[in-house]
TORDREN-888456 format. One record per residue (C-alpha): y, z, x; residue in three letters. Coordinates in steps of 0.05 Angstrom, whole numbers, padded with zeros to 5 digits, always signed. Example, Ala and Ser with C-alpha at 12.3 -4.5 7.8 and 13.67 -1.06 7.14 Angstrom:
! residues 2
-00090+00156+00246ALA;-00021+00143+00273SER;
END
This chain:
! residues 498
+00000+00000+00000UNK;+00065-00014+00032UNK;+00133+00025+00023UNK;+00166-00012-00032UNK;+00092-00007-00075UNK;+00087+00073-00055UNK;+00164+00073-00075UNK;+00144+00044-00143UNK;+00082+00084-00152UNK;+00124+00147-00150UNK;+00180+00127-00177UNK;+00127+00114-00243UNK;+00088+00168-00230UNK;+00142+00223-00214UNK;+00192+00259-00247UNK;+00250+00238-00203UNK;+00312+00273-00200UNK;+00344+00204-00163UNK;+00403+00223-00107UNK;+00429+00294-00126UNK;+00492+00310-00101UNK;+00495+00359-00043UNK;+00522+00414-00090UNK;+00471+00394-00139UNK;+00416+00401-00085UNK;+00440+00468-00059UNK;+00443+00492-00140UNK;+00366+00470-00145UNK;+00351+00503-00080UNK;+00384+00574-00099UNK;+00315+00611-00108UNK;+00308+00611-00034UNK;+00387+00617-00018UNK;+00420+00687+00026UNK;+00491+00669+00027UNK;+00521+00689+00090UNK;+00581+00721+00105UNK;+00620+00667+00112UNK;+00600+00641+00047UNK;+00543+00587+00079UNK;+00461+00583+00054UNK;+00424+00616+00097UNK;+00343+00600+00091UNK;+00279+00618+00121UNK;+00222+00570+00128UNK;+00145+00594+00142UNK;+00136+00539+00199UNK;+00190+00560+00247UNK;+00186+00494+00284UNK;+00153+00423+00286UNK;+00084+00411+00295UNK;+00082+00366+00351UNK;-00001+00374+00353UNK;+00001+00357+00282UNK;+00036+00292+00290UNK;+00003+00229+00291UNK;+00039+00159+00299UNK;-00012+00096+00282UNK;-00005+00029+00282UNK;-00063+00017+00239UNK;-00092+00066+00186UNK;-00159+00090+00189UNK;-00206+00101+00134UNK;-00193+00179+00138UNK;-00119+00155+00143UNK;-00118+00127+00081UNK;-00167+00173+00045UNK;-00112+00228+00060UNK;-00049+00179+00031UNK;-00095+00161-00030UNK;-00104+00245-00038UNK;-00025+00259-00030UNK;-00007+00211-00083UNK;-00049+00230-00123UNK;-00037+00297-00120UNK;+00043+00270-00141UNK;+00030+00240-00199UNK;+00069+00282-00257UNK;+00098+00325-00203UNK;+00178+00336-00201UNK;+00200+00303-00136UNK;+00278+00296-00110UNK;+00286+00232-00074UNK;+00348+00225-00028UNK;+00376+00154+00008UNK;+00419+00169+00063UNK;+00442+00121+00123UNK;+00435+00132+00196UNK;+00477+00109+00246UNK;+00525+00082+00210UNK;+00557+00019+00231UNK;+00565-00060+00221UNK;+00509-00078+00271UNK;+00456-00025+00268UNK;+00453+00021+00206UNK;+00390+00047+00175UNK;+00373+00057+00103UNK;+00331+00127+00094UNK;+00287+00152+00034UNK;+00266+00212+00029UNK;+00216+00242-00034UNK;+00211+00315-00029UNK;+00183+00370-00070UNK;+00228+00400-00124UNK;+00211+00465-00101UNK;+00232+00451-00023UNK;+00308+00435-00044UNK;+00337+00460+00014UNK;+00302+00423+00063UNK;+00346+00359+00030UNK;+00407+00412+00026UNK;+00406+00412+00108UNK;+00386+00337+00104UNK;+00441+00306+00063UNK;+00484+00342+00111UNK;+00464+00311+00177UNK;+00468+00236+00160UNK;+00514+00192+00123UNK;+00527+00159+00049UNK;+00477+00111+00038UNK;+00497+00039+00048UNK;+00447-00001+00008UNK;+00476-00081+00034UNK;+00430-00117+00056UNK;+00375-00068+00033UNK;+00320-00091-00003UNK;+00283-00032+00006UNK;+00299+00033+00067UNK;+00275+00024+00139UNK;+00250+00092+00136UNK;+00216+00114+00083UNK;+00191+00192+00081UNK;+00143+00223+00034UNK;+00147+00304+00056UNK;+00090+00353+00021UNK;+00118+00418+00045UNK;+00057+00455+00003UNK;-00001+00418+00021UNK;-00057+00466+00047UNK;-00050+00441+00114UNK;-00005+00415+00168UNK;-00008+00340+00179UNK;+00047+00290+00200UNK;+00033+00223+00201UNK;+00072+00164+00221UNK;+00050+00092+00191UNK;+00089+00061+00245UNK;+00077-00020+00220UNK;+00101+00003+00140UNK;+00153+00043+00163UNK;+00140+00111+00132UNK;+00119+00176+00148UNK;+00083+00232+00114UNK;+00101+00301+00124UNK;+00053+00353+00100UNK;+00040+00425+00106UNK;+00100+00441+00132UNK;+00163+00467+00106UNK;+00204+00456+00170UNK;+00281+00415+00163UNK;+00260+00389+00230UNK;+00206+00351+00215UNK;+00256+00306+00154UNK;+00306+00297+00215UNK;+00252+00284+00269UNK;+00217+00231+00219UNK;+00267+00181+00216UNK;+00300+00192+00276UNK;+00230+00168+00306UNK;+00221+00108+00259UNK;+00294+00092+00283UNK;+00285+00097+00355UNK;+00224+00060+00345UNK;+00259+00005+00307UNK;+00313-00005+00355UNK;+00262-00022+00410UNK;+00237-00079+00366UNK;+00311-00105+00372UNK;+00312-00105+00451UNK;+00347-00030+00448UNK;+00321+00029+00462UNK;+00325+00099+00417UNK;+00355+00149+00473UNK;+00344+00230+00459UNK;+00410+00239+00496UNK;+00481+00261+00478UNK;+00539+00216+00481UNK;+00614+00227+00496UNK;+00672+00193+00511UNK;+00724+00217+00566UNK;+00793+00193+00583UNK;+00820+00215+00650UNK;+00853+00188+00710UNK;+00822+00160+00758UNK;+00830+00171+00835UNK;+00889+00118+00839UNK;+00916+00163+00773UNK;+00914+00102+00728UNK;+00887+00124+00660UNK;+00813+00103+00641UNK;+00754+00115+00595UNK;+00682+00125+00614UNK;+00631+00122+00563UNK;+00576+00178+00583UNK;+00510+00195+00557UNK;+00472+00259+00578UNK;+00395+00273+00581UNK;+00362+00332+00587UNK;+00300+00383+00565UNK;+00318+00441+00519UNK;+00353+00498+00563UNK;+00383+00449+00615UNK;+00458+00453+00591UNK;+00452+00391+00554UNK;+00491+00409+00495UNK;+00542+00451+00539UNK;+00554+00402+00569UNK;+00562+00349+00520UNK;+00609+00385+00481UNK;+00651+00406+00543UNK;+00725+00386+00547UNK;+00730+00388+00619UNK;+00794+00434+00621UNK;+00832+00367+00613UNK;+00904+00373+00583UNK;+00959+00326+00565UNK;+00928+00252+00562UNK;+00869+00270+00587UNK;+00825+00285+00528UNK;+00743+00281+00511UNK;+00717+00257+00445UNK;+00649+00296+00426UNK;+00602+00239+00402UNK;+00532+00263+00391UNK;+00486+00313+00417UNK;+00413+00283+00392UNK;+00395+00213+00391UNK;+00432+00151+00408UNK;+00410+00083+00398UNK;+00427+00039+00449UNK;+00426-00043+00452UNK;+00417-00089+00509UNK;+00478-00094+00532UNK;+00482-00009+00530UNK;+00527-00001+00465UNK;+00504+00066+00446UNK;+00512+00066+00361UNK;+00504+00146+00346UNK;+00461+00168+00286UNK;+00477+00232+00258UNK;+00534+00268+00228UNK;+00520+00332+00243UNK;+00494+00377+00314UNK;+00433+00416+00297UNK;+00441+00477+00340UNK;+00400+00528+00372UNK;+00431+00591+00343UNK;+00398+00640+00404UNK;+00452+00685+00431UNK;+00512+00649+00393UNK;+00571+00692+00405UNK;+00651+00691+00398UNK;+00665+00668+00470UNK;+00628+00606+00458UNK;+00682+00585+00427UNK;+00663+00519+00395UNK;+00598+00521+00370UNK;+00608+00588+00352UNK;+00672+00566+00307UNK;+00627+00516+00276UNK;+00576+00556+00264UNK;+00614+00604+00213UNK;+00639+00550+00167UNK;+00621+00553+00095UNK;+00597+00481+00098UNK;+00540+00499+00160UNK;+00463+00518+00138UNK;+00426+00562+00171UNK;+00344+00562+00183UNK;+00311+00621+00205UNK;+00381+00661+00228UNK;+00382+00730+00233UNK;+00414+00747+00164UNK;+00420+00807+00120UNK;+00393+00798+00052UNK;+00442+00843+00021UNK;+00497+00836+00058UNK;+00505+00770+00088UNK;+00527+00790+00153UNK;+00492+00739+00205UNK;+00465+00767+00273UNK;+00448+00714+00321UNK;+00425+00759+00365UNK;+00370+00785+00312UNK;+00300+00747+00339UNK;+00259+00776+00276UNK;+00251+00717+00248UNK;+00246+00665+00315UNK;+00280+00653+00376UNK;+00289+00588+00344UNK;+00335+00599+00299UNK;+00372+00542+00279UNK;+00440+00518+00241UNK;+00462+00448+00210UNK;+00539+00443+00237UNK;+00578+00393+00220UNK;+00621+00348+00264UNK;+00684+00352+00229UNK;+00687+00427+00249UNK;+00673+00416+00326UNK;+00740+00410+00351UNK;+00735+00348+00402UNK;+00693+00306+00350UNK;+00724+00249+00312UNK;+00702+00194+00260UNK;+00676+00149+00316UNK;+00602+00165+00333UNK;+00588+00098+00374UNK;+00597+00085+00449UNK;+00624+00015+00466UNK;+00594+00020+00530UNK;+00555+00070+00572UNK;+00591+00071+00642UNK;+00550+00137+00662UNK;+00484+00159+00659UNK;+00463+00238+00668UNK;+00397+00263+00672UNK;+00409+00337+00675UNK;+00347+00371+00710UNK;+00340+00452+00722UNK;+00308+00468+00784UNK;+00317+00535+00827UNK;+00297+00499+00910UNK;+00313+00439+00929UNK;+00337+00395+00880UNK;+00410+00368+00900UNK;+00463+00390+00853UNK;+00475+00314+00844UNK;+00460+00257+00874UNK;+00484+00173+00856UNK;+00427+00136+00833UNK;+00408+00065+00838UNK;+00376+00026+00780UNK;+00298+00035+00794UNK;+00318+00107+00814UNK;+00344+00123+00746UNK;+00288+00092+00713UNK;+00247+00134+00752UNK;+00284+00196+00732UNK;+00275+00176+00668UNK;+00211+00167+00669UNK;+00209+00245+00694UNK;+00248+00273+00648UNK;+00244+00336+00687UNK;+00259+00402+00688UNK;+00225+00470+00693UNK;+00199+00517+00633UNK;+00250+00583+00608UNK;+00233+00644+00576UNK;+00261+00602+00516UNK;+00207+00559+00521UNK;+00140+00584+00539UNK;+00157+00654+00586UNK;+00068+00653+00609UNK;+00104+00587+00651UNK;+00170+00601+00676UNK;+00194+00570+00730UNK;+00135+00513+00730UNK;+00153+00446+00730UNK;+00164+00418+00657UNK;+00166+00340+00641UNK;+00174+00282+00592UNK;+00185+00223+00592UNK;+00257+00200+00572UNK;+00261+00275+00553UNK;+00244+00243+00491UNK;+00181+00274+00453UNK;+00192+00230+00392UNK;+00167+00161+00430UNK;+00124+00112+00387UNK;+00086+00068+00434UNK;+00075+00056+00505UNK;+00116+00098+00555UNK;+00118+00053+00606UNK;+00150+00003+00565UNK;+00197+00051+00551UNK;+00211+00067+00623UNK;+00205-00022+00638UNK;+00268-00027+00579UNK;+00308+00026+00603UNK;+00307-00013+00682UNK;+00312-00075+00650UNK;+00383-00045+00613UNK;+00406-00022+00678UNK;+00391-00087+00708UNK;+00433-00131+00655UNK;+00496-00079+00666UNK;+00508-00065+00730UNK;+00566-00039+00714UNK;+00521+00026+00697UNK;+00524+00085+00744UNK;+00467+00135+00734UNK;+00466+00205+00763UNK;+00418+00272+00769UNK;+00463+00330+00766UNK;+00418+00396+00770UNK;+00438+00454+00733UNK;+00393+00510+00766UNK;+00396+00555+00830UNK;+00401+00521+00905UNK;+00359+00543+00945UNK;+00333+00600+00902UNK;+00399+00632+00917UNK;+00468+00603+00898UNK;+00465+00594+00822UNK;+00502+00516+00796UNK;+00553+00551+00748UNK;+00574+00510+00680UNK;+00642+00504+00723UNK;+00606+00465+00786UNK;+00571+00425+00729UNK;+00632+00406+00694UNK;+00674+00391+00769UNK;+00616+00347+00779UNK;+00617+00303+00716UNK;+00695+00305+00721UNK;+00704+00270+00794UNK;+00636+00229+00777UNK;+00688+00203+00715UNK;+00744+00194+00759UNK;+00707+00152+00814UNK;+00736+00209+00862UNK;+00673+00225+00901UNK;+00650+00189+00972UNK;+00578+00194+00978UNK;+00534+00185+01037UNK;+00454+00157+01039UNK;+00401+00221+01030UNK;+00337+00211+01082UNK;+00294+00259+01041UNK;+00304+00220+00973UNK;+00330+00156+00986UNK;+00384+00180+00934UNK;+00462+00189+00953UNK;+00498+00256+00955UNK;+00571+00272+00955UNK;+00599+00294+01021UNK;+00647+00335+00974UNK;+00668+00357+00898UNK;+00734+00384+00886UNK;+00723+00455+00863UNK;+00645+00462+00890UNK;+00632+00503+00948UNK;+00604+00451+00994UNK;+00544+00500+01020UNK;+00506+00488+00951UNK;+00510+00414+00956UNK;+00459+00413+01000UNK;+00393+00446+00991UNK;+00366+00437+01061UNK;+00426+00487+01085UNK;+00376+00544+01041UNK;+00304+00538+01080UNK;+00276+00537+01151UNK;+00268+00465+01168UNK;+00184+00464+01170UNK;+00194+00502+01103UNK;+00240+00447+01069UNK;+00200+00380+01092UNK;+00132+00416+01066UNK;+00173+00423+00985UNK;+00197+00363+01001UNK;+00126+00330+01002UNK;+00094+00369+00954UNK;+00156+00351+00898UNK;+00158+00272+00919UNK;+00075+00279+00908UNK;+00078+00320+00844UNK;+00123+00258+00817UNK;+00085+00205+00848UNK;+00019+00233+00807UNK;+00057+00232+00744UNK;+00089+00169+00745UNK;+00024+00137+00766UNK;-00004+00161+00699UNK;+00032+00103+00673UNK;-00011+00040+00679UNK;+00042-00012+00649UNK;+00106+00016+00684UNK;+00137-00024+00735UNK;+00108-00015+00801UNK;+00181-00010+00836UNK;+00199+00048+00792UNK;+00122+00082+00815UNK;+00152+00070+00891UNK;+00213+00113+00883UNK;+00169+00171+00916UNK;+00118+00133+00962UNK;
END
């Protein structure tokens, strides 16, 4: 059965409450509502996050496949079901319609939904590019992905992240059949004066694992005053085309509510709006009051924001052009703090997506090495492909400088504050570092960065020289094995550490 025949078989099978507004949607979901404080819904889910074990993306059903579609819709039939079209990334080029059938009962998985993506624009339409069927009370946890008809089922879990992840994935998966590629990065634009002080812009898009700095970073302003400004574009997933336009998706950052406190100024401003919903927060029941330091619940507590109440977002969401790339890495030897990157290098970073695990991740492996690729676990398909697009991008702009800017400890010693970060990314944007050829990696790395100490920007200064040559071979092996997991990826990015 393909989408538009599973559209009609619900939509005569179902009692459909068609497109609800957003207050409508948070009226039917008031059973499960707290309102906060600050006069926001505030919900808690049994799942606490996605099911990534669970998930399954095919390219051709099975006979068990089907059997479990046949069982869902028939278990449908007569039930009450909301269904919800929204657009993502809106724009003239690339826009995707979404469909979404829920549950009646799971209302305010749609309330945090409507919120995150755009008006639906139906031109062109004949039926959505994504079309999601989510089963929050089935008796177990399955999500599968019919890649080839477009549509994903979501059952057994009761999770908002699993309605964002869905089509996000179908759309990053779409964009590759265009000659793009569907980027779990964050995008922003900067205008700032260059080393000759004329006044430029620099599209930049930032990569990196959960607890990296990635969002930190992204939503950083970069202490610049006066003309000098940054426009916050996304924090999530970007889709970017051949020619590396990056078209941004969402309307909305989905935060990681962990610690949120007053002196982080921005998100935490965001965060208490009225219009923001919470999952899983640390709210009283009677009261309202929200404590995001309360880990009851989950240390993965997390809140729909909107971008209207980030202070450095705008209306635009798309990049015109990516002039920078950033894969942000945290490692605590001898990772540099940056280092200039040429094209099959930054495929090969890519291709790492590395990092190491936190306390916020899995604290039994702390400190180990932590990768994947693109830093992108929503990838349908072959990864190598994915890595062979992303050098074939860099190869048809050379106008595209990519960078690894590290975001741990030197040496085990001198920790890379947010400050060293930010210097970093700021003279990288104003072409105002000289950089000089790295034996070790093969990589450059800045003689200097205004407002760095110099010691930290080089890790060899931290370890005995027998001791730094032996990490040095172990790190350049422990990346060679991984990358040569990868049967279709280019051989010239698998050289990068031979």
């Amino acid at each position: 059965m393909d989408r538009q025949s599973i559209i009609e078989f619900l939509n005569s099978h179902c009692q459909i409450i068609d497109n609800p507004s957003v207050d409508k949607i948070r009226q039917l979901a008031k059973k499960d509502e707290v309102t906060t404080e600050f006069g926001g819904a505030s919900y808690i889910s049994t799942t606490k996050n996605r099911s990534a074990k669970m998930t399954e993306a095919v390219f051709e059903l099975t006979g068990q496949h089907q059997k479990l579609i046949d069982e869902v819709l028939e278990y449908l039939k007569n039930k009450e079901l909301i269904c919800l079209d929204r657009t993502l990334a809106p724009n003239s080029k690339i826009n995707f319609l979404c469909k979404v059938y829920m549950t009646k009962g799971y209302a305010r998985i749609l309330h945090s939904w409507h919120k995150s993506l755009f008006e639906p624009n139906y031109e062109g339409k004949g039926q959505p590019d994504s079309l999601v069927v989510f089963v929050p009370e089935w008796p177990e946890i399955k999500i599968l992905a019919d890649v080839l008809n477009q549509t994903t089922y979501v059952l057994g879990s009761d999770y908002f992240g699993e309605c964002k992840k869905a089509n996000l994935r179908m759309a990053m998966y779409l964009i590759k059949q265009q000659d793009g590629l569907g980027l779990h990065a964050g995008s922003k634009l900067i205008r700032i004066k260059d080393k000759n002080n004329s006044l430029t812009e620099k599209g930049i898009i930032l990569f990196g694992l959960s607890g990296t700095g990635k969002t930190t970073l992204t939503i950083h302003n970069h202490y610049l005053t006066g003309p000098e400004r940054v426009f916050i574009l996304q924090d999530d997933v970007i889709l970017m085309d051949k020619q590396a336009a990056c078209y941004g998706t969402e309307n909305n950052y989905y935060i990681k509510t962990e610690g949120l406190e007053p002196s982080q100024e921005i998100l935490y401003t965001a965060a208490i709006q009225p219009e923001a919903v919470m999952e899983n927060v640390g709210v009283d029941p009677a009261s309202g009051k929200v404590d995001f330091t309360n880990y009851d619940l989950t240390t993965n507590g997390r809140e729909i924001v909107l971008r209207k109440d980030i202070p450095l977002c705008t209306d635009i969401v798309d990049l015109a052009k990516a002039n920078i790339i950033i894969f942000i890495t945290r490692r605590n030897d001898i990772v540099h703090p940056v280092a200039k990157l040429n094209p099959v290098q930054g495929a090969a970073f890519f291709m790492l997506g590395e990092s190491i695990e936190t306390s916020a991740g899995d604290p039994t492996k702390a400190g180990q090495s932590k990768r994947e690729v693109g830093f992108n676990p929503f990838i349908i398909g072959s990864k190598g492909q994915e890595g062979n697009r992303f050098l074939e991008i860099l190869k048809n702009n050379p106008d595209i400088n990519c960078y690894l800017l590290n975001t741990g400890v030197v040496g085990n010693t001198d920790k890379i504050s947010i400050k060293d970060s930010v210097s970093m990314l700021t003279e990288i944007a104003r072409n105002n570092i000289d950089w000089q050829a790295n034996d070790d990696w093969g990589y450059q790395v800045p003689v200097e960065v205004a407002g760095v100490d110099s010691k930290k920007l080089n890790p060899a200064n931290y370890f005995a020289k027998e001791e730094y040559n032996k990490l040095v071979d172990n790190l350049k092996q422990e990346r060679l094995n991984w990358l040569n997991q990868f049967e279709d990826l280019d051989p010239g990015i698998k050289k990068v550490f031979s």
